[in-house]
C-alpha positions as CSV (number, residue, x, y, z in Angstrom):
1,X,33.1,-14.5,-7.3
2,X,35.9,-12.7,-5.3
3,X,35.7,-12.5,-1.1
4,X,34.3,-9.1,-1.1
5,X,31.0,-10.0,-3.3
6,X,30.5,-12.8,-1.4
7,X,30.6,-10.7,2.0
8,X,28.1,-8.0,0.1
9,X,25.9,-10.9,-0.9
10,X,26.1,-12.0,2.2
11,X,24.8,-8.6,3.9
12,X,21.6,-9.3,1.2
13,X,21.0,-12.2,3.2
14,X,20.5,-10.9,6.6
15,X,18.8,-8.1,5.7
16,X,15.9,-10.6,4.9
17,X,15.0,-11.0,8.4
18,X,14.2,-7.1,8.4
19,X,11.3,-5.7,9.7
20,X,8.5,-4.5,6.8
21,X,8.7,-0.5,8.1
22,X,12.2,-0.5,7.9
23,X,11.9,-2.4,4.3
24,X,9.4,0.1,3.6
25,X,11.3,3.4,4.3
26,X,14.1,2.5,2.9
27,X,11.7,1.8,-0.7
28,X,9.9,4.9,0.1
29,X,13.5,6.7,0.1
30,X,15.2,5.7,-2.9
31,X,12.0,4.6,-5.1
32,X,9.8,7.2,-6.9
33,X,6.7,5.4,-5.4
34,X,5.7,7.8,-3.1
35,X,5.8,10.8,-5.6
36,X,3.7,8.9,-7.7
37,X,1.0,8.1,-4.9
38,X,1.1,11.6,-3.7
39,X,0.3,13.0,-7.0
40,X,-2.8,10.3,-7.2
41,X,-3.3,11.1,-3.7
42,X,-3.6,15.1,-4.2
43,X,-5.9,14.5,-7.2
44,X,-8.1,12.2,-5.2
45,X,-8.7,15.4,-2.2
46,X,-8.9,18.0,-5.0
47,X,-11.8,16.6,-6.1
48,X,-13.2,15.7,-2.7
49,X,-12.4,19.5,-1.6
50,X,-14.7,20.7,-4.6
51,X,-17.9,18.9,-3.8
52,X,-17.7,19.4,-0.2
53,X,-18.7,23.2,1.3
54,X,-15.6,25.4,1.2
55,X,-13.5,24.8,4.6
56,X,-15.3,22.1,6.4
57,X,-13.1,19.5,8.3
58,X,-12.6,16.4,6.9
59,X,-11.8,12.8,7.9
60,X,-9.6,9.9,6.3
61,X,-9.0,6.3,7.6
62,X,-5.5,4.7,6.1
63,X,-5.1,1.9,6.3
64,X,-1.2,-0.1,6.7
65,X,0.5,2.7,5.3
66,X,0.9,4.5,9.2
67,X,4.4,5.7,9.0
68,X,4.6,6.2,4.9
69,X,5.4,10.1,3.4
70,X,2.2,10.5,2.2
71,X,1.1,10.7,6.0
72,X,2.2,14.9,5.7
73,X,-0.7,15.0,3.0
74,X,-3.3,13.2,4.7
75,X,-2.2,15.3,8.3
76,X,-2.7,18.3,7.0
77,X,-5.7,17.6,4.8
78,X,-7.8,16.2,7.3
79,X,-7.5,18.2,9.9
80,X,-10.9,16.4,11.8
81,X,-9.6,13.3,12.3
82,X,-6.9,11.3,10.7
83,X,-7.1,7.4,11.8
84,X,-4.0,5.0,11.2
85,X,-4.4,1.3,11.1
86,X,-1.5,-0.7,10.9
87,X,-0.6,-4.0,12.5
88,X,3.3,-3.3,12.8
89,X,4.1,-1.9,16.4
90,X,6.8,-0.6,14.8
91,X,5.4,1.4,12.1
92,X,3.2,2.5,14.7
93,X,5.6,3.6,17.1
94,X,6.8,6.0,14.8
95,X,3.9,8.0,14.5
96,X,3.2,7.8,17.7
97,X,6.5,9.9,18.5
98,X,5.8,12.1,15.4
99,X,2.5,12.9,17.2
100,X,3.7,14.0,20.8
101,X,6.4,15.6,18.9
102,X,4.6,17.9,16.7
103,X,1.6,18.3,18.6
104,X,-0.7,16.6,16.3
105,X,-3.6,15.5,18.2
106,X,-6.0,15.0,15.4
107,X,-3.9,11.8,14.6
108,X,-5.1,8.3,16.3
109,X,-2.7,5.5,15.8
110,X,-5.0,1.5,15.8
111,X,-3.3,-1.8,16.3
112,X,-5.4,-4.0,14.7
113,X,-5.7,-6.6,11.2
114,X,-7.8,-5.0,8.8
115,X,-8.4,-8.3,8.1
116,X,-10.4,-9.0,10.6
117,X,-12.1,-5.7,11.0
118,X,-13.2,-5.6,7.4
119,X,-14.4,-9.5,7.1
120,X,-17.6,-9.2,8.4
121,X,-20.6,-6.4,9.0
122,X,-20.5,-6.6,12.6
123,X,-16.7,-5.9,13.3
124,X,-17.1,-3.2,10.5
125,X,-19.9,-1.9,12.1
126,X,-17.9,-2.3,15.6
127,X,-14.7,-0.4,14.2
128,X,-16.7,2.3,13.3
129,X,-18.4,3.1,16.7
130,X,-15.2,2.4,18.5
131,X,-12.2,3.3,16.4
132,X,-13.6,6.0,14.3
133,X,-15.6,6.8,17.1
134,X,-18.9,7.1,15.3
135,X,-17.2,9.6,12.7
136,X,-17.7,8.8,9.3
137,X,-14.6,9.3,7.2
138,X,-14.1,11.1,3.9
139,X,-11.1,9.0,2.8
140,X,-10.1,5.2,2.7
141,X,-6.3,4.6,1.9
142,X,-5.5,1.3,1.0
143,X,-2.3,2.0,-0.7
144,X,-0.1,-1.5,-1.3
145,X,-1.9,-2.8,1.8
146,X,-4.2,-5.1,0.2
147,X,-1.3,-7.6,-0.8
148,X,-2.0,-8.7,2.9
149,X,-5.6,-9.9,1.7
150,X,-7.0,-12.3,-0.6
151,X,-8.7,-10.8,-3.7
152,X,-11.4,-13.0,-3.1
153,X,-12.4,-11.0,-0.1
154,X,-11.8,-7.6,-1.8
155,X,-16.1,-7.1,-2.8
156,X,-16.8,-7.9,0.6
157,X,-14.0,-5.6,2.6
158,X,-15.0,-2.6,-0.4
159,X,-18.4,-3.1,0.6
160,X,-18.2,-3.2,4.5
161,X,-15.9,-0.1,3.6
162,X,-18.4,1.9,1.2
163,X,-21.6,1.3,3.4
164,X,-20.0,1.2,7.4
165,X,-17.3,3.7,7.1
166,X,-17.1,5.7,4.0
167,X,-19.5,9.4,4.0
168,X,-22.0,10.5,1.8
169,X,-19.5,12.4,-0.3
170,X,-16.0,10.1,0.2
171,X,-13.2,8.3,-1.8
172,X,-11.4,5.1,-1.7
173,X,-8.0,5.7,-3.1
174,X,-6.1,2.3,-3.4
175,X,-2.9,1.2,-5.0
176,X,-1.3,-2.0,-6.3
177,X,2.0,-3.5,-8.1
178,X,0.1,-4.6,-11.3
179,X,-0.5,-8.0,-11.4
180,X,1.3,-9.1,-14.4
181,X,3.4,-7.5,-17.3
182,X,5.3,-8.8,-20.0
183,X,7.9,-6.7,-19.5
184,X,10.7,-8.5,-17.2
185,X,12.7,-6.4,-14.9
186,X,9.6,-5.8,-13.6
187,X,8.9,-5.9,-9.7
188,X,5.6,-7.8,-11.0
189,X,8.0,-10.4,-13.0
190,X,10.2,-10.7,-10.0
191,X,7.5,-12.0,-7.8
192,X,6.3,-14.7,-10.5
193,X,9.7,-15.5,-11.1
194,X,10.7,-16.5,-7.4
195,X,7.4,-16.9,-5.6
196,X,5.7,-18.8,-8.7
197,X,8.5,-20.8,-9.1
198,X,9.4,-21.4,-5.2
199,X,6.3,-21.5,-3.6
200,X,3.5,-22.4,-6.5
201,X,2.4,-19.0,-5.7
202,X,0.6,-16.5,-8.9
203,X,0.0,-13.0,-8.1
204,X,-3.7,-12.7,-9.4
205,X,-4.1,-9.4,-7.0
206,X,-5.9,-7.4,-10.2
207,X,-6.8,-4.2,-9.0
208,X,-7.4,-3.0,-12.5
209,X,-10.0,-6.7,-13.4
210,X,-11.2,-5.6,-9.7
211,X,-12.2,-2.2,-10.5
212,X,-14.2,-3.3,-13.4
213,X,-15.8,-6.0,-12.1
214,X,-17.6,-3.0,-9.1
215,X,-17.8,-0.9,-11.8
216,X,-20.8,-3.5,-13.6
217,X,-21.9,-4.0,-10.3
218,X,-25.5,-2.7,-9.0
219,X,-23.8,-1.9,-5.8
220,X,-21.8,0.4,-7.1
221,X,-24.7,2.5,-9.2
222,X,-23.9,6.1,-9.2
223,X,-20.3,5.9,-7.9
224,X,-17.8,7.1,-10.0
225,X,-15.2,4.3,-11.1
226,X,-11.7,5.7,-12.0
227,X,-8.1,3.8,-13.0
228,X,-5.1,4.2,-14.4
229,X,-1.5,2.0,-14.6
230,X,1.8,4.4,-13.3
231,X,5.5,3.3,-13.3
232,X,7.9,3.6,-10.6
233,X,11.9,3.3,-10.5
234,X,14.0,2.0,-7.6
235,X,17.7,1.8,-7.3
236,X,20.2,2.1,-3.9
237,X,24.4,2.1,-4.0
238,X,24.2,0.0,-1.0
239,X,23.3,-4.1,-1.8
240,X,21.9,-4.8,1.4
241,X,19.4,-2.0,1.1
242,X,18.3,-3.0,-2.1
243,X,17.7,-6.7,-1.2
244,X,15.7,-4.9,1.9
245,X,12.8,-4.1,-0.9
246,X,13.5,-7.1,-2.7
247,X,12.7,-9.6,0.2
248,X,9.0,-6.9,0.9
249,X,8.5,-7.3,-2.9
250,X,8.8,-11.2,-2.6
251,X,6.7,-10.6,0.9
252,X,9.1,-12.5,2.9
253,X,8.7,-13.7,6.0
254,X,5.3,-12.5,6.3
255,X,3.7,-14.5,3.8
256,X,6.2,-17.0,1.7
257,X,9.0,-18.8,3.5
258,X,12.0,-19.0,1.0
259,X,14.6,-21.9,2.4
260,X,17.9,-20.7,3.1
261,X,18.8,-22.0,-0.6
262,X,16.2,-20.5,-2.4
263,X,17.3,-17.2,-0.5
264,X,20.9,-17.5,-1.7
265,X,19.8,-18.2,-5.4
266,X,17.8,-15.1,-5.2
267,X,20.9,-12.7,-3.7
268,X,23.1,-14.0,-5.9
269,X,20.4,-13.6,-8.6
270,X,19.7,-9.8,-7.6
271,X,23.3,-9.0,-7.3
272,X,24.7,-10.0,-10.7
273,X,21.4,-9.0,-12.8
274,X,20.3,-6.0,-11.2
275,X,22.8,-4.4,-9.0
276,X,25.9,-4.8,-10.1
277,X,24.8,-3.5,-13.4
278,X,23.1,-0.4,-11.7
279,X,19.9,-1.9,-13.3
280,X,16.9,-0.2,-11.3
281,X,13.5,-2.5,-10.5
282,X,10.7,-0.7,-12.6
283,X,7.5,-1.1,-10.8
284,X,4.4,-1.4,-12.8
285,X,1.3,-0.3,-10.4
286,X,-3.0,0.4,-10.6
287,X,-3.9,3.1,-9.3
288,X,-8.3,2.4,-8.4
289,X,-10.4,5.6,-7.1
290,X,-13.5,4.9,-6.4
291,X,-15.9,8.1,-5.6
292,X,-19.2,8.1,-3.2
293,X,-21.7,11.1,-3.8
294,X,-19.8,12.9,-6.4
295,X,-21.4,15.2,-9.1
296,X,-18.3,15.2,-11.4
297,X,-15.9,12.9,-13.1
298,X,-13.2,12.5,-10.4
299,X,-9.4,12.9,-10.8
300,X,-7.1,10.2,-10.0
């Protein structure tokens, strides 16, 4: 390996100590993730549009995904109230100066874990008198935040969601990098192949084994269940943007602490299997609609 690898792979490296909304804009950039989320996205309020009465206001609560594209959709389509919940002040900050900058005042921007708010009734209960301000919300968007949870506390967040926050007539639109797949090159394979292998760690986040397990669930009588499995492409010319996404795929530093060794191995690992031979990551992701009050099938 010549000087001038070693200086790109080097760039690789310090880019890991990135912020996640800077990680995240530059995936949301050059990846085709956010078309394919829109599209789900646009589905999910066409068919909340039809059962509610022809232009009434509506509400939606998203949650981690503050300063992501498909905020344009959600602004526009929920013109009664659109909350954003986010822990990142930076994320936040940049909606904030959207909002005074385009006059958007049906926008409210929350600091706050969802963690927390979702792990028990009364903080639900509490977010909804005081951060929804007693408004019940039409949409929940939980689009690749729940990697921040532990799918052992999904039933009980989906549940504090569905009976403390959600309307009569609302959705729950959530999206997640599949947990496994045979195929490698996958963003999926990636993770087992560094994080199982560094840090013991298995990605058992099943969204898809998740929405059938509600689906059987007595809870969940009379909602309308709906899936489906998408793939996604990502590719940059620039090596320290693409390890940018690499290190939020491999959720470093929020979650798994890579030494500086294992971080090298994985640079250098990136660099002469992926982008030096212009090989995009293919992302295999579950797409999980789950529809409150609805008369009809539901589109996802």
């Amino acid at each position: 390996m010549d000087s001038h690898e070693k200086k790109i792979i080097a760039k690789g490296l310090r880019i890991a100590e990135s912020v996640m909304s800077e990680e995240d804009r530059i995936w949301s950039r050059y990846s085709s993730d956010k078309i394919d989320i829109g599209e789900s996205l646009a589905n999910v309020i066409r068919t909340l549009s039809k059962e509610l009465p022809l232009g009434r206001p509506m509400t939606a609560l998203s949650i981690g995904s503050s300063n992501e594209p498909q905020f344009r959709i959600l602004e526009t389509a929920f013109q009664r109230g659109l909350f954003l919940v986010d822990i990142e002040k930076e994320a936040l900050d940049i909606v904030r100066e959207r909002i005074a900058r385009q006059w958007t005042g049906h926008v409210d921007t929350i600091r706050a874990d969802y963690n927390k708010i979702l792990s028990d009734v009364d903080r639900t209960r509490r977010f909804a008198k005081t951060g929804l301000r007693g408004r019940r919300v039409e949409l929940v968007t939980l689009h690749h935040s729940l990697y921040y949870s532990s799918e052992s506390d999904w039933p009980r967040y989906m549940e504090n969601i569905c009976r403390y926050l959600l309307a009569p007539v609302g959705a729950v639109h959530a999206v997640l990098m599949a947990a496994t797949t045979r195929e490698t090159g996958t963003t999926s394979w990636l993770y087992e192949h560094f994080a199982g292998r560094f840090c013991g760690h298995h990605n058992t986040q099943d969204l898809m084994a998740f929405g059938r397990a509600i689906a059987r669930d007595p809870l969940y009588a009379g909602a309308v269940i709906r899936a489906k499995r998408s793939r996604v492409y990502f590719f940059v010319e620039d090596f320290e943007k693409f390890m940018a996404v690499v290190w939020m795929i491999l959720l470093y530093p929020n979650v798994h602490r890579y030494t500086h060794e294992q971080r090298e191995e994985i640079a250098h690992f990136m660099y002469a299997t992926f982008w030096k031979k212009k090989k995009p990551l293919v992302q295999v992701q579950d797409h999980l609609a789950i529809y409150k009050g609805i008369s009809g099938k539901g589109l996802i």
